[in-house]
Structure formats: structure tokens, C-alpha cells
KOLKEVO-79096 format. One record per residue (C-alpha): residue in three letters; z, y, x. Coordinates in steps of 0.1 Angstrom, whole numbers, plus 5000, padded with zeros to 4 digits. Last residue first. Example, Ala and Ser with C-alpha at 12.3 -4.5 7.8 and 13.67 -1.06 7.14 Angstrom:
<rec 'SER',<5071,4989,5137>>,
<rec 'ALA',<5078,4955,5123>>,
! end
This chain:
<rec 'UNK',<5284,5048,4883>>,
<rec 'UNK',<5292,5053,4920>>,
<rec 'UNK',<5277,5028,4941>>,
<rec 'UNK',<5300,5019,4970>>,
<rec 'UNK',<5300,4998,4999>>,
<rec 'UNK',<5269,5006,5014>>,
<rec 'UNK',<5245,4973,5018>>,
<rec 'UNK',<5272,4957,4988>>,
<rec 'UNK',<5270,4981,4962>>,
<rec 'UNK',<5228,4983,4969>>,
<rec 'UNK',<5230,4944,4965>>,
<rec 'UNK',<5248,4948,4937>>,
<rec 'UNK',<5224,4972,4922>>,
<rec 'UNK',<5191,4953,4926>>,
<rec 'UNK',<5211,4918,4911>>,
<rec 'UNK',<5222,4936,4879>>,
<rec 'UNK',<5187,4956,4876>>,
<rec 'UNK',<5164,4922,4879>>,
<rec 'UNK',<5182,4896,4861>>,
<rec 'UNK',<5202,4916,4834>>,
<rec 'UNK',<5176,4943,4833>>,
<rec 'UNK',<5153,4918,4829>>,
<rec 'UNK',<5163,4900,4804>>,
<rec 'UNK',<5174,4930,4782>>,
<rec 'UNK',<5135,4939,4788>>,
<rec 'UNK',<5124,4906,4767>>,
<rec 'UNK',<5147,4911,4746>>,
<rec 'UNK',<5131,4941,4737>>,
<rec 'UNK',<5093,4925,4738>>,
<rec 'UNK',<5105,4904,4713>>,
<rec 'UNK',<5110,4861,4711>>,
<rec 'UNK',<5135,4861,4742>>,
<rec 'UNK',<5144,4826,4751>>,
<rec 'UNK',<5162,4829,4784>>,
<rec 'UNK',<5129,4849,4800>>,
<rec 'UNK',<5138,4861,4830>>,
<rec 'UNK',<5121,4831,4858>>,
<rec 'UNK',<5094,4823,4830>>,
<rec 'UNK',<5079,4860,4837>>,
<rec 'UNK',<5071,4846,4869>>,
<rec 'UNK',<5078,4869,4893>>,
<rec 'UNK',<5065,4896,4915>>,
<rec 'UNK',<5077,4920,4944>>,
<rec 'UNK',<5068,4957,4959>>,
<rec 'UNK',<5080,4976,4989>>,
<rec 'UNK',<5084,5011,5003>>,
<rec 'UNK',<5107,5026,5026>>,
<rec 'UNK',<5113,4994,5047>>,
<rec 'UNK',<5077,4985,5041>>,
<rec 'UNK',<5060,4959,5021>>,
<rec 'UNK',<5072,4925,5006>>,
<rec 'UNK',<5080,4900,4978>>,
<rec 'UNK',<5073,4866,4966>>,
<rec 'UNK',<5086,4846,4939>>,
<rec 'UNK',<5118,4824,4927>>,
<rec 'UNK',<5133,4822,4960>>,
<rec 'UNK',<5123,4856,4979>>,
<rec 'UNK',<5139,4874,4947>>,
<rec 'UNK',<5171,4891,4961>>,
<rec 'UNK',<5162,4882,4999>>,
<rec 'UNK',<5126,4893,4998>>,
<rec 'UNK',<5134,4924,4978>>,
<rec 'UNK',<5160,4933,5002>>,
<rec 'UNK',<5137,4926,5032>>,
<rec 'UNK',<5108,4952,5019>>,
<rec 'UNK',<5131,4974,5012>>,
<rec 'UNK',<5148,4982,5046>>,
<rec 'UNK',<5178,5009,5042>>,
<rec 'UNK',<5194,5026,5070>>,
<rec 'UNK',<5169,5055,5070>>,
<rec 'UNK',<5178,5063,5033>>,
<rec 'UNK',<5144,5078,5016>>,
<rec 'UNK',<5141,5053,4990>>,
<rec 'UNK',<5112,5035,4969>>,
<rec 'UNK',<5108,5004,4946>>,
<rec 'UNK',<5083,4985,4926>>,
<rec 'UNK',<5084,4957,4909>>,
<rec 'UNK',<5058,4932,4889>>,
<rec 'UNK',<5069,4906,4862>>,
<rec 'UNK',<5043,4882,4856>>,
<rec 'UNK',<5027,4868,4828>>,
<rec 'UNK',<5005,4893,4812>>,
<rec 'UNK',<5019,4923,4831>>,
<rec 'UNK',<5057,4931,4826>>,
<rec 'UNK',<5074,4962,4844>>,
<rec 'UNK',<5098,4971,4870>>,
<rec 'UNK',<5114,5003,4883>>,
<rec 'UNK',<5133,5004,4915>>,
<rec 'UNK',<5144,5036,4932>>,
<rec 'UNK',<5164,5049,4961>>,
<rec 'UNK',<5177,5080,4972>>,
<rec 'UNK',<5181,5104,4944>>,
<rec 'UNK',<5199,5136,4939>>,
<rec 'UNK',<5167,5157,4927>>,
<rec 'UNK',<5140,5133,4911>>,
<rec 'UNK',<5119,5130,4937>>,
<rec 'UNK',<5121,5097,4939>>,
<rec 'UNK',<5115,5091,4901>>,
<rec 'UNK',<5080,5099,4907>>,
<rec 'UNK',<5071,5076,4932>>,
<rec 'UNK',<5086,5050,4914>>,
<rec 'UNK',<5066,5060,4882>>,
<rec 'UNK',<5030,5061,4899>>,
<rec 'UNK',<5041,5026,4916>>,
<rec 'UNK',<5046,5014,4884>>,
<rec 'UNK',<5019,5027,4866>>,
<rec 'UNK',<4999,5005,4889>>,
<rec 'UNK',<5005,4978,4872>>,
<rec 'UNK',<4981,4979,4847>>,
<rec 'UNK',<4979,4972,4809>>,
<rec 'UNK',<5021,4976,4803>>,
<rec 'UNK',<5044,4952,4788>>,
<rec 'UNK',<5079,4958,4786>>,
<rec 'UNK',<5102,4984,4807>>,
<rec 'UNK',<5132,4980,4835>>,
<rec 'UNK',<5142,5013,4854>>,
<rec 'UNK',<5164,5012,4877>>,
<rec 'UNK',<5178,5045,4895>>,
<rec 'UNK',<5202,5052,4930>>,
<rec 'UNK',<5218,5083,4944>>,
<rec 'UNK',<5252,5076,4920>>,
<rec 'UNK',<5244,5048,4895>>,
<rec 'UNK',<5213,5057,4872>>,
<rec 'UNK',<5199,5038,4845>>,
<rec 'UNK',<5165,5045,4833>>,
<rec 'UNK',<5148,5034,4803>>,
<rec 'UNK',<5136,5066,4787>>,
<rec 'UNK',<5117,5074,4818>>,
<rec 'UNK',<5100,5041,4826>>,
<rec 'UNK',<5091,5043,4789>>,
<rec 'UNK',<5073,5075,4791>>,
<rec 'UNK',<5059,5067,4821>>,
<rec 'UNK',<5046,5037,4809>>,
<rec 'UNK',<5027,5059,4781>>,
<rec 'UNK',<5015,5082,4808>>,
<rec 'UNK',<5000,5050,4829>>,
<rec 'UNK',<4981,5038,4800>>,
<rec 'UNK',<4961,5075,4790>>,
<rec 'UNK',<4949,5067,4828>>,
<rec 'UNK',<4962,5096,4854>>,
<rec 'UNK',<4937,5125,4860>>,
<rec 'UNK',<4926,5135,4898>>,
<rec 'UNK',<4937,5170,4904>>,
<rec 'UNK',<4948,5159,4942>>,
<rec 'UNK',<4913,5147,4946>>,
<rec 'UNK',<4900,5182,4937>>,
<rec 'UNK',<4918,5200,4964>>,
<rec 'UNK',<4914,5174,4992>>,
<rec 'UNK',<4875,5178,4981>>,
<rec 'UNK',<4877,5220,4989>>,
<rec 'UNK',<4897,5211,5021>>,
<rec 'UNK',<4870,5197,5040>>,
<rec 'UNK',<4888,5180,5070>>,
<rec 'UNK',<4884,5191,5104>>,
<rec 'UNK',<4914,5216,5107>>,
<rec 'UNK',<4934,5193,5090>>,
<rec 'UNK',<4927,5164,5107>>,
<rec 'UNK',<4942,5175,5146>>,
<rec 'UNK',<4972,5185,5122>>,
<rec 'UNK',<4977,5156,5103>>,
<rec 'UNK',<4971,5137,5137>>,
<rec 'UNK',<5005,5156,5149>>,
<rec 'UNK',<5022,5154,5114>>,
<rec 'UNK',<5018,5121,5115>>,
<rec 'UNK',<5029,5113,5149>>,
<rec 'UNK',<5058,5125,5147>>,
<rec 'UNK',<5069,5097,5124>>,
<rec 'UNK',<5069,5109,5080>>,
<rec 'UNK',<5100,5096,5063>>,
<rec 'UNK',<5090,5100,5025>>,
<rec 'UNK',<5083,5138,5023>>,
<rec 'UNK',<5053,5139,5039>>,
<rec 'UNK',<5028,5140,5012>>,
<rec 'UNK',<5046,5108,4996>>,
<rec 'UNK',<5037,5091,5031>>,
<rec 'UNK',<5011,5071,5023>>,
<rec 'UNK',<4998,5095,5001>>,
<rec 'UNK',<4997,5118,5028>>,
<rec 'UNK',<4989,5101,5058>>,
<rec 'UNK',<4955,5084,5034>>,
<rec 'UNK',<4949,5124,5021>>,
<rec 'UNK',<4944,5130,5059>>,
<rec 'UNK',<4924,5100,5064>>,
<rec 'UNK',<4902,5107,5039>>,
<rec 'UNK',<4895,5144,5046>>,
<rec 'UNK',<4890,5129,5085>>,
<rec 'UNK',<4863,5105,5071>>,
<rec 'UNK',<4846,5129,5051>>,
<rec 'UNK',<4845,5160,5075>>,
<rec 'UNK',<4829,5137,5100>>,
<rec 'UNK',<4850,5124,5131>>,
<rec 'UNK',<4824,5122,5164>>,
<rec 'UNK',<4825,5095,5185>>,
<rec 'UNK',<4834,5100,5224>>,
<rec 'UNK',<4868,5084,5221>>,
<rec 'UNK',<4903,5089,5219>>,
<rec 'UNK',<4908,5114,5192>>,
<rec 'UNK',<4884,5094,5173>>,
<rec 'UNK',<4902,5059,5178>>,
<rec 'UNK',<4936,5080,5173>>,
<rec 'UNK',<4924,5087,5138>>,
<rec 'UNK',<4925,5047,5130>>,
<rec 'UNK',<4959,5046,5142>>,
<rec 'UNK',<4970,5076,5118>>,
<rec 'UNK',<4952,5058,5090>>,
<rec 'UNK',<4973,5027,5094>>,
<rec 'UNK',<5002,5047,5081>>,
<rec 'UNK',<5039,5053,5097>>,
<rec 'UNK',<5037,5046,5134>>,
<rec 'UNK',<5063,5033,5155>>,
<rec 'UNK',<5051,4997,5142>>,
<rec 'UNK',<5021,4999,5158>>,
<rec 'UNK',<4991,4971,5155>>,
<rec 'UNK',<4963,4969,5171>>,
<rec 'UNK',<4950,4934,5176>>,
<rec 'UNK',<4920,4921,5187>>,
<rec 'UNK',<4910,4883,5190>>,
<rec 'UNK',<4933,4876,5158>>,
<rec 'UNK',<4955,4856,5143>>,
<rec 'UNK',<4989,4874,5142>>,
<rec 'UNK',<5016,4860,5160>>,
<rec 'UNK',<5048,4857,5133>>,
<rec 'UNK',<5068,4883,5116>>,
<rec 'UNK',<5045,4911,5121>>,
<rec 'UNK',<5061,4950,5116>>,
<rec 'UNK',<5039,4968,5087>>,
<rec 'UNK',<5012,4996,5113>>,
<rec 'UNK',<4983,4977,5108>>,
<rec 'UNK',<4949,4973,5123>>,
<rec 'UNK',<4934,4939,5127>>,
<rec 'UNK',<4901,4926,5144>>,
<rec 'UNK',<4883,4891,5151>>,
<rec 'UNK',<4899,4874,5126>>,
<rec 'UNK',<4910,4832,5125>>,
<rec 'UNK',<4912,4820,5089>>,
<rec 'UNK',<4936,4793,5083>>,
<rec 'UNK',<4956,4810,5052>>,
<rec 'UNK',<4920,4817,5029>>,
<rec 'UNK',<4909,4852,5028>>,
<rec 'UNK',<4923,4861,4993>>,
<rec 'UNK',<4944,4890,4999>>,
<rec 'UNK',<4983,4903,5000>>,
<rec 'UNK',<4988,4873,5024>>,
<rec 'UNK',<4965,4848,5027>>,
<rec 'UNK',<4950,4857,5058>>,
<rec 'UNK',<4975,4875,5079>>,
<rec 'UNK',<4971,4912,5091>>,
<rec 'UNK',<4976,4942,5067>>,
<rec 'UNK',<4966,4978,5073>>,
<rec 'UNK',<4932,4969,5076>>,
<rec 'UNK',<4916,4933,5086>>,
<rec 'UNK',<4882,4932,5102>>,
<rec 'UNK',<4857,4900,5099>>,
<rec 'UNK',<4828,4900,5125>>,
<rec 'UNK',<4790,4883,5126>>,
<rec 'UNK',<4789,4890,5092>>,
<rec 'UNK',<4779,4863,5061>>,
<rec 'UNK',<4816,4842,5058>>,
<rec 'UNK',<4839,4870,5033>>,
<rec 'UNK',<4804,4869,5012>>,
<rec 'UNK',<4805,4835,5008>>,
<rec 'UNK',<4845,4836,5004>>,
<rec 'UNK',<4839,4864,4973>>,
<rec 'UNK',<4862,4895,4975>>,
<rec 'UNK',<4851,4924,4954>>,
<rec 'UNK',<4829,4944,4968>>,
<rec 'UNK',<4835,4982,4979>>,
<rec 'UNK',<4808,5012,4989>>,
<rec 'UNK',<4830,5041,4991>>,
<rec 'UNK',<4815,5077,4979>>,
<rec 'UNK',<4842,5098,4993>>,
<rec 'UNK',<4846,5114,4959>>,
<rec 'UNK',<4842,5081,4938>>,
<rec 'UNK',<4863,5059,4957>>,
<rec 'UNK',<4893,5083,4966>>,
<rec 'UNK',<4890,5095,4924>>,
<rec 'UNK',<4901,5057,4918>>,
<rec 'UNK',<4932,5055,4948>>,
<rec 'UNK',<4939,5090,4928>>,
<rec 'UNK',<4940,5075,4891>>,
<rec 'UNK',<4957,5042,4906>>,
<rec 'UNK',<4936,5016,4893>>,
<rec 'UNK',<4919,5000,4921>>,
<rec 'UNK',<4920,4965,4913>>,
<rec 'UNK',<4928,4932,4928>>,
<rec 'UNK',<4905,4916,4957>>,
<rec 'UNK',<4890,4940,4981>>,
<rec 'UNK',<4858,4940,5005>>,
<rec 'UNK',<4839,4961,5024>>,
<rec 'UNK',<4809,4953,5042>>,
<rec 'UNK',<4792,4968,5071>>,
<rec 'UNK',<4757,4964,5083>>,
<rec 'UNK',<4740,4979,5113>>,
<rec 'UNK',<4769,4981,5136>>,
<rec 'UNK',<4757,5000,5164>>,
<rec 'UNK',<4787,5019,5179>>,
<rec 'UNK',<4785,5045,5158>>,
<rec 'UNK',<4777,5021,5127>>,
<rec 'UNK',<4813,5005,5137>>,
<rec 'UNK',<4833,5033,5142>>,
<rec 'UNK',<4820,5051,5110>>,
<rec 'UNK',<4831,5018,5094>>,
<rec 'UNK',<4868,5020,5106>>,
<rec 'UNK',<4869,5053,5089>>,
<rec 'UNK',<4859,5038,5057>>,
<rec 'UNK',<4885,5011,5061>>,
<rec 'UNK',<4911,5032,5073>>,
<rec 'UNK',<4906,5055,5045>>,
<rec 'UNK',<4911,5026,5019>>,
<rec 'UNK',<4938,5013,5035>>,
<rec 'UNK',<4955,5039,5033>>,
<rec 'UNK',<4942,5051,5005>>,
<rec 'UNK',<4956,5023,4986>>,
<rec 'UNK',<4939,4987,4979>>,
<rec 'UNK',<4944,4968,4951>>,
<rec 'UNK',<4948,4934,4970>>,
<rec 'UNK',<4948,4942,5017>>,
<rec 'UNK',<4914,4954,5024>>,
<rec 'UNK',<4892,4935,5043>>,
<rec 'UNK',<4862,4949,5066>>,
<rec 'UNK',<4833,4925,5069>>,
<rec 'UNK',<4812,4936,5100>>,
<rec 'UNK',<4775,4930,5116>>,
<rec 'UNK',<4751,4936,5139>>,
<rec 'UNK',<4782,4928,5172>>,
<rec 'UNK',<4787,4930,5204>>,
<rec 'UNK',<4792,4967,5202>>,
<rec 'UNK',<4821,4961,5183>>,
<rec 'UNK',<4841,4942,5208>>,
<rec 'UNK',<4839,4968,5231>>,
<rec 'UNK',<4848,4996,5204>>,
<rec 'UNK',<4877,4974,5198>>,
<rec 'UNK',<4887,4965,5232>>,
<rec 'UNK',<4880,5002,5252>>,
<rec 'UNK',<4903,5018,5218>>,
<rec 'UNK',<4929,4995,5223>>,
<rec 'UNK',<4930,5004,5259>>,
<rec 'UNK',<4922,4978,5287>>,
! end
């Protein structure tokens, strides 16, 4: 049986869904979520939730859930237990990146991150060959009898996009051939105005500091800043230092409350972020994502070495978090010229 037979299958069982998003949910997720909805009430799903823990700060990921019109909750376990089905997107263990207690069995998941371990779950699609969960969730349409709407496909698209830094961050084949089989069904006029979404007055001032704190060594940048409101304005700023002509790889970390957040990007092939955060800071917190793209935190306790202001605070850092970051970089190629 196809994945497309089992999951439509296993949805017409069923009155009811609870689609999951992984914590502060991107438009991947996001448009998998939505698209994985259309599935659902097509195939006579009468209710279906959507929840998210985290927040949705990003100005694009923001402008996503007011121009498509998504209907989110914030996670709650009563509301996590009410529907006859529980969907994961673009993650798939409980605990992990969400609040869905560890021992929870799922009914669906759709991912496209590599599992470590068997994932618990009736129904499982996940493909590592591809590079967004919203190109899976496309092929469902492609594949089947129900109809993609203008809304869902413009979501998906933008999804492929941002996912893949609007296909310049190591794009498969297969997203530029569901791009194109979207394209021509999405409605370009809304693409338009969510690429003009505004960033938050918050997330220009940590640019600004993201910027003046840099330090480059041949194709590779650190940045370490202080406190900032959101952290979110990381992963803005490490997707604009990327493209910063010259440049491979990128790690820029910030303070929120009482954690320090990271967030780091590359284009080399041979390079897998997600396991080089876990092995420089596995120990002393947790850390993950893809191999182009991954994110870590840490207690705040684990840099500071008695700092009483914000700039020794960053001096910390940078000696923990942009000493270790480069020497592994040294060490994975050889050479990091200064």
C-alpha cells in the first residue's frame, strides 16, 4: 500500500484530528499542517485541530498565519487527548521540540529530518531524500483525487521556499519539481505580499548587534550578542549572514531570559550541523535540526564565570561558544584561515 492509500485510508476512519506542530512553528510546518487539514476535511474529517507550543514570531511565519487565515491553539494535554487522531508534522517523537508527553503513541507523522530511533506511530511517512515536509505533503495531492486550493498550494510553495532559503540553501530535485506543479496553482498576488511582511522593531536592533559583533575566519562567521526579546531574530540574522558573499557557514547566538539560544547555517555539502551542535554542546544542553540548518540552547549558568554586565556576559560566550564552534570547523576541514 502507498503512503498516500495508508494515510487517506486511515483518515477516513476517523471525525476527528489533532495536527501538532513542532515549538514555534515555521512555514514548513505550518503549510504542512494546513495542507494536511484539507486532506483530512476532504476525506471527511469534520474537526481538525491545530496545535503549537512556543511562539510564532518570525515576521513572515506571523504574516503566514494571518494571510492564509490559520486556526492555531496553543498546546494544552486535554486538548492534545479530545480527537479521535493525533498527527505530527515535520517532526516525529513526542517530547522532542513539543510538549506531547515522551510515551505518547501517534497515529500519523510526516517529516523529512533523518530518525534516530523507530518512530511511534501507526503511519509513517517520512523521506529523508527530500528537503521540506511541505514537498511530501504536495505529493499527497499530486497523488490523489483531492483537489489542491490556491491557498494551500501558495502555502506550500512559500513553505519549499523558506525552508530552503528560496532555493539557494541545497534545494533536492524534488523541490524544484513540486515547486513547479505549485507554482502554476498558487496565487501569486498573496506570495507577493507575504514576502513584504515587516520585521519586529526587536529583531532590527539584534541585527544591528549580530552585525557589529561578527568575527569572520576564512568562509565561516560567529556572531555572539546580549539579551534580546525573541529568539527568532536569530534565525532572521543567520539567514542573513549566509548570503553574505564568500561565506559558507554561520553561527550567531544570543541570550533570552535565561538561556542561551544558537543558530547556525552553511551551504557545504560535507558538513552536518545538526550533529556538530550536538557533539560541541550535547552535554551541557540540547541541540538539533538539519545538516544545513540546526539550532541549540543552554543554560546561561553553563557561560557565565561571574559576569555582572551584559558585556561580559557576551565575552563569555564568545569564549565558550565561538572558540569551541571554530575549532571544530578547523578540525572537520583542516584549516580555517583567519
Amino acid at each position: 500500500m502507498s503512503p498516500v492509500d495508508a494515510v487517506l485510508g486511515r483518515l477516513r476512519t476517523a471525525s476527528s484530528l489533532t495536527i501538532v506542530c513542532h515549538d514555534d512553528p515555521d512555514p514548513d510546518a505550518l503549510s504542512a499542517a494546513i495542507a494536511l487539514e484539507l486532506l483530512a476535511r476532504e476525506s471527511g474529517v469534520e474537526t481538525v485541530d491545530i496545535l503549537y507550543s512556543g511562539t510564532i514570531a518570525h515576521q513572515q511565519n506571523r504574516a503566514f498565519v494571518d494571510l492564509f487565515d490559520v486556526e492555531l491553539e496553543h498546546y494544552s494535554q486535554d486538548r492534545f487527548e479530545t480527537n479521535d487522531l493525533v498527527a505530527f508534522v515535520d517532526h516525529s517523537y513526542p517530547g522532542r521540540n513539543n510538549s506531547v508527553p515522551r510515551e505518547t503513541d501517534l497515529d500519523l507523522v510526516f517529516d523529512h529530518h533523518p530518525p534516530d530511533r523507530p518512530i511511534p506511530a501507526d503511519v509513517v511517512d517520512v523521506r529523508e531524500e527530500y528537503g521540506t515536509t511541505a514537498t511530501i505533503l504536495a505529493e499527497y495531492f499530486r497523488r490523489s483525487r483531492i483537489e489542491i486550493t490556491p491557498r494551500i498550494a501558495s502555502a506550500l510553495l512559500f513553505g519549499i521556499h523558506r525552508e530552503r532559503l528560496d532555493f539557494y540553501n541545497r534545494p533536492t530535485d524534488l523541490e524544484y519539481e513540486i515547486g513547479t506543479y505549485l507554482h502554476g496553482r498558487a496565487d501569486s498576488d498573496l506570495l507577493r505580499e507575504l514576502y513584504g511582511a515587516s520585521f519586529l522593531p526587536s529583531s532590527v536592533d539584534a541585527f544591528a548587534n549580530v552585525l557589529h559583533n561578527r568575527v569572520r575566519r576564512g568562509p565561516c562567521l560567529v556572531s555572539c550578542i546580549g539579551r534580546l526579546e525573541n529568539r527568532v531574530a536569530l534565525a532572521q540574522a543567520a539567514d542573513f549572514l549566509l548570503v553574505i558573499d564568500g561565506i559558507e557557514t554561520v553561527l550567531v547566538c544570543g541570550i533570552v531570559r535565561d538561556q542561551v539560544f544558537l543558530s547556525a547555517r552553511t551551504i557545504r555539502t560535507d558538513l552536518d550541523l545538526s550533529d556538530l551542535l550536538e557533539r560541541l554542546f550535547g552535554d551541557v544542553g540540547s541541540a538539533g535540526g538539519h545538516e544545513d540548518m540546526a539550532g541549540g540552547q543552554l543554560p546561561l549558568a553553563v557561560i557565565d564565570d561571574g559576569a555582572t554586565t551584559d558585556v561580559e556576559l557576551v565575552a563569555s560566550m564568545r569564549r565558550y561558544v565561538e572558540d569551541r564552534f571554530f575549532g571544530a570547523l578547523e578540525h572537520s576541514t583542516g584549516k580555517i584561515d583567519a
